[in-house]
N, C-alpha and C positions, 0 to 999 in steps of 0.2 A: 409315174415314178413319184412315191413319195418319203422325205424324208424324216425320219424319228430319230428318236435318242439314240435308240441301237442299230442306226446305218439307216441307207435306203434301204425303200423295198417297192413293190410293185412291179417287179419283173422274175421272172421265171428262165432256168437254165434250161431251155431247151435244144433241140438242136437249130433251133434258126437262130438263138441269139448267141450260140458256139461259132455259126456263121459269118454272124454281123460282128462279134469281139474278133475273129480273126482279118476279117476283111479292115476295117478300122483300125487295127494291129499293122496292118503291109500298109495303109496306106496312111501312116503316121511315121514309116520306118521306127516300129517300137518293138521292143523286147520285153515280153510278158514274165515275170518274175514271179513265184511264189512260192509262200513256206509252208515247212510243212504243216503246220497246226490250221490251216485255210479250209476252206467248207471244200468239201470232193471236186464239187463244181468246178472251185475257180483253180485246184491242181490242174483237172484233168484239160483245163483249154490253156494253160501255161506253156512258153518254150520251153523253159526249166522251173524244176521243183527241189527246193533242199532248205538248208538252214538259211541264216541269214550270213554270214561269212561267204560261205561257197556262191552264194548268191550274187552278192555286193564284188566277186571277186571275176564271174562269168561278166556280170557288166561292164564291169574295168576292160574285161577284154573284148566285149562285143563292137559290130561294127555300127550300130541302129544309133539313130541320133537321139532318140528317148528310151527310158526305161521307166517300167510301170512296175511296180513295186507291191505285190498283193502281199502285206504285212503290215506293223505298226510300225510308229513313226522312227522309233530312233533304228531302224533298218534299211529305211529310206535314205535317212540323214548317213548311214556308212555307205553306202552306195553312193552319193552324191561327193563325200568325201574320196573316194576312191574315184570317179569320175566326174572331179570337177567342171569340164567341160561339154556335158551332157546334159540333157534336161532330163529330170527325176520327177515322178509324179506318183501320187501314193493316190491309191482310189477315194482314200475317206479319212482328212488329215488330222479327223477325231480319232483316229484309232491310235490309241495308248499304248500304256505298258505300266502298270503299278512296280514292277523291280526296278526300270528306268527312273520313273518318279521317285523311290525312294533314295536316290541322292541327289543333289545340286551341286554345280561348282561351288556353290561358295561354302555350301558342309565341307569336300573336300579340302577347301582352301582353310576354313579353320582347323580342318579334324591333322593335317600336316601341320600346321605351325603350333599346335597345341603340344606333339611332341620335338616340336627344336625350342619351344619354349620353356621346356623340361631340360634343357641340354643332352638331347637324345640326339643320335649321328643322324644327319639326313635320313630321311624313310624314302623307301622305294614304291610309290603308287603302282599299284595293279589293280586295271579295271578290266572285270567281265567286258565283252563284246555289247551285253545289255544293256547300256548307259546311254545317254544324250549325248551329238555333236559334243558341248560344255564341258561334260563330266570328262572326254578323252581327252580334250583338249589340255585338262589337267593332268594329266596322267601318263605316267612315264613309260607305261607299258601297258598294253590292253591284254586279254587271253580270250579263249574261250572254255569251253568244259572238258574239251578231248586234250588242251595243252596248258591249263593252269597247272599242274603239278613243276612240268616241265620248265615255265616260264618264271613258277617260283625258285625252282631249284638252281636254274640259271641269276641266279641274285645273288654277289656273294653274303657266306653265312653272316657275316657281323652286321650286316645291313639292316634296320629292323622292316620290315613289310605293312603296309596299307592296304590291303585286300578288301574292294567292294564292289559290286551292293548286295551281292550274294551271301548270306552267312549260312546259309546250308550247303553253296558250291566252295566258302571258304573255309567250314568246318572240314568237310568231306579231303581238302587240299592238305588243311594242318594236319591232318588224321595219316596223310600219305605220308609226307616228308618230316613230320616229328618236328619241325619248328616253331620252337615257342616265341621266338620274337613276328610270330605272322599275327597282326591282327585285325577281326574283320570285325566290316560296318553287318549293324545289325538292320538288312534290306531283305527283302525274300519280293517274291512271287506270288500273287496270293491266292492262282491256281495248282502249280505246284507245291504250295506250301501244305493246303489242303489235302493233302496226298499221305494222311498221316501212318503211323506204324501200327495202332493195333487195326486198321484195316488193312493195310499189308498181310500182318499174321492170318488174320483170318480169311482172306482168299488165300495166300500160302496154303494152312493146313487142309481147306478144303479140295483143293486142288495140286496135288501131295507132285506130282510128275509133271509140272507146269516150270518153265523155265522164269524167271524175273528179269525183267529187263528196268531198271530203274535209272532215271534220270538224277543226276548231281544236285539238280536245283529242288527237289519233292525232299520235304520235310521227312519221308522214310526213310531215307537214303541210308539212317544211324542204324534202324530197327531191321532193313534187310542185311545190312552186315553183322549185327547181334544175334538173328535169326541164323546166317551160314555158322556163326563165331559158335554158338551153342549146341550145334547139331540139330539143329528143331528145320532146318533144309540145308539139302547137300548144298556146300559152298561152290562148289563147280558151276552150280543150276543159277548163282548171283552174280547179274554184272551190271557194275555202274557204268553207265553209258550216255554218251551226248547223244543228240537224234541219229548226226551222223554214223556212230557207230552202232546204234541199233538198226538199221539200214543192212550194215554188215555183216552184225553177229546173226540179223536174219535170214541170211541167206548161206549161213553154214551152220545153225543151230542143228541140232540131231532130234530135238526135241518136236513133240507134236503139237503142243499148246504154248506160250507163252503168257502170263501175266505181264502189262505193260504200264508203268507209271511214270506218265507224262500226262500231254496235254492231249486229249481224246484223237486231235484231227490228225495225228501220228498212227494212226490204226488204218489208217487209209493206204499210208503209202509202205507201211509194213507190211500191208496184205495184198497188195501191187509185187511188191518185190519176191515175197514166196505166198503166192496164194494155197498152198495145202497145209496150213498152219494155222491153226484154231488161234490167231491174236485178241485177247481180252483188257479190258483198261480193268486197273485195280477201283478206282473210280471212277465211272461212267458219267458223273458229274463235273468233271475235269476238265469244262470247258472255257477258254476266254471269249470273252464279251468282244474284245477289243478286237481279237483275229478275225472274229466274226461278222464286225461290222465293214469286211469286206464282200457284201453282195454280189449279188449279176448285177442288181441296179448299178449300184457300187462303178463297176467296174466299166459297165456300159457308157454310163454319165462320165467318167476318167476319158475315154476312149473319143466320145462325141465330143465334150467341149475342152480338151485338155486340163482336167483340173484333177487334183489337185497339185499345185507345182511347191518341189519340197527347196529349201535353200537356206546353204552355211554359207556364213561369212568366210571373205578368204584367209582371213588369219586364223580363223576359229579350225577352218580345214586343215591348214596347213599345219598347225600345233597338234590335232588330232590325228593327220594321217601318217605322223610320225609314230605315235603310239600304236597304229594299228599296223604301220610295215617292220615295226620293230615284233609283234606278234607273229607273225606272219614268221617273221626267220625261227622262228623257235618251234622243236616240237611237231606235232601233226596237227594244227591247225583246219587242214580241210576238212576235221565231221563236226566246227564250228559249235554252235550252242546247244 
């Protein structure tokens, strides 16, 4: 097993080390957790597979005394938050997240008091699910992509809004509910952001009877609803969708192909779900580094020597897990990011 930049390596998913993660799995009492954007591999030897919400929310209820966390860090850290009393261990505690990166508490802390120091009414913080431990802790209300609309709308109107770190998920929000006092941190993705529109159009056009299924947080998200808005594709054929609900619409879709823009390792369990479905990434390049450097080695090494162990402070949890049960009541929350 050796370790580099981009994770371990030196082990191979075969089916003896599908063996050995399970038997080290029972005899850890651990619950195998992964999302969706994870190498095929570490889905397919997982208890459960989904976003990171649904995920953090099966732990809360499991009865294993550890959870292993195949995702990046700040997925781990809501899982840990939701069960504070559990040990949490993420395979490879390098694994990031550039939209969580792009804010800190203490942004939040100025970017709030910058408007009460305009004599503006209190703001109402709304943070993505994407954020660090820190950033919920701040934060009055957390969402995610199937229930930001919802969560905003539940704000009353004279309120003004903090909407971050999203500004493709927060554009996409103002764009529903017409309010202009929402305003967002300008944070993205920098694999979804990639995801731009005239490459959208041009698998569109080429692909004339292909359904789009496009995620909230991809930089297209504007150019696929300008694409329905102008007749250049039937607006029916366009849905903004968190992973969770492309999960859904895929398994009622009428359609034969799909165009999907997201993050690549979502073709995996969309073509689990309805395998007679021609699923294509709008870019096939669309992959994170950070998801990825969740290995077999990875997960092997988690499993043998208990590492890596994730951990919030308790005040930091407790000020955060407020923000995320306050989520949680609003909306449909379960198809999460």
């Amino acid at each position: 097993m050796r370790r580099t930049e981009d994770g371990y390596t030196g082990v191979s998913a075969t089916e003896e080390w599908a063996a050995e993660v399970r038997r080290l799995a029972e005899r850890r009492n651990a619950v195998l957790l992964a999302h969706n954007y994870q190498l095929p591999e570490i889905q397919d030897v997982a208890d459960h597979t989904g976003d990171s919400l649904a995920l953090s929310r099966i732990a809360a209820e499991s009865t294993a005394d550890e959870i292993v966390f195949c995702g990046v860090h700040f997925m781990a850290e809501t899982a840990k938050i939701l069960s504070p009393d559990k040990t949490v261990l993420i395979p490879d505690e390098r694994a990031g997240c550039s939209l969580a990166d792009s804010i800190t508490a203490e942004d939040l802390r100025s970017w709030r008091e910058q408007f009460l120091d305009a004599g503006e009414p209190e703001p109402v913080v709304v943070s993505y699910v994407n954020t660090t431990a820190e950033v919920k802790a701040e934060t009055d209300v957390c969402c995610t992509s199937s229930n930001a609309v919802d969560v905003v709308r539940s704000i009353p109107e004279e309120r003004p809004v903090l909407f971050c770190p999203d500004q493709f998920l927060g554009a996409h929000v103002k764009r529903v509910t017409g309010r202009q006092n929402l305003h967002v941190w300008a944070g993205e993705c920098h694999v979804h952001a990639g995801i731009n529109g005239a490459e959208l159009a041009e698998r569109a056009a080429s692909e004339p009877d292909a359904d789009l299924f496009i995620h909230p947080e991809c930089g297209c998200a504007t150019s696929a609803l300008y694409l329905a808005g102008d007749g250049t594709v039937d607006s029916e054929r366009v849905k903004i969708l968190s992973t969770g609900g492309m999960l859904d619409a895929a398994r009622s879709t009428g359609a034969s192909s799909v165009l999907v823009a997201t993050e690549v390792g979502m073709l995996h369990q969309l073509r689990t779900a309805a395998p007679d479905i021609d699923f294509r990434a709008v870019n096939d390049r669309a992959s994170c580094r950070y998801m990825k450097m969740i290995t077999p080695a990875a997960l092997l090494r988690c499993l043998t020597e208990g590492r890596d162990r994730v951990e919030v402070s308790d005040e930091v949890a407790r000020r955060a897990r407020s923000a995320v049960e306050r989520m949680i009541s609003i909306g449909r929350p379960g198809g999460g990011e």
